[in-house]
Every structure is written in structure tokens, then in C-alpha cells.
C-alpha positions, 0 to 999 in steps of 0.5 A, spaced: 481 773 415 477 779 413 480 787 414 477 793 416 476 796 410 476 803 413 483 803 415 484 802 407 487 808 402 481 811 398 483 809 393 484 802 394 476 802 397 473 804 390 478 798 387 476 793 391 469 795 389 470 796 382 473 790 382 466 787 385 462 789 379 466 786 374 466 779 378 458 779 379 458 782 372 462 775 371 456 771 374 459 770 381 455 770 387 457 775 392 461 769 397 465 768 391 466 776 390 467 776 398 472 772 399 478 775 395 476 782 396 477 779 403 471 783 405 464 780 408 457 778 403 454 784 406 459 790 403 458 786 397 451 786 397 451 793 398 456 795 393 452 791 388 446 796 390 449 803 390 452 800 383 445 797 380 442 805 383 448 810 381 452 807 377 460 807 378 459 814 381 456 811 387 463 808 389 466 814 391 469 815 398 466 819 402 468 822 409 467 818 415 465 821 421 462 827 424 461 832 419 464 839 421 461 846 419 467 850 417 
């Protein structure tokens, strides 16, 4: 079953999206990569798109929600 990758630290966010890259750069599909992840092709698809149009840097997290002017 997958989990809500939102209620995962931030740091384990950008993991498992690193670790995304090195399996497709291993040729694996992105059911493939998907499914021990456990997160959905679709996140895969688009962690594989930021990746390919910002590089490593694209994985950072960044704050959900509404932003706040302080």
C-alpha cells in the first residue's frame, strides 16, 4: 500500500527521490521504481522530470501550503 509522501520528514522525501534516479539511471521503468519506493508511477514520472530539467537541486523540498508574508 502506498503512503502519503507528505507526512514523511524532508529528508526522507529527497531520498527516496534520489534514489528514484539512480534506479531509472539503472534502466528500470518507472513501475519498477514506483513500487519499492512505495510511492505512485505518477511521482515517479515527475521526479524524473524535474530531475531531467534541474538536475539533483530540483529535489529539494520545499514548504507546502499557503505561503505567508511575514
Amino acid at each position: 500500500m502506498k503512503k502519503d509522501g507528505r507526512s514523511l520528514k524532508k529528508q526522507v522525501q529527497e531520498k527516496k527521490r534520489r534514489m528514484s534516479i539512480k534506479f531509472w539511471k539503472q534502466s528500470l521503468s518507472t513501475p519498477e521504481i514506483a513500487e519499492p519506493l512505495e510511492g505512485s508511477i505518477r511521482s515517479v514520472q515527475r521526479w524524473i522530470s524535474a530531475y531531467k530539467s534541474g538536475g539533483i537541486s530540483a529535489f529539494k523540498t520545499h514548504q507546502q501550503g499557503p505561503q505567508v508574508e511575514r
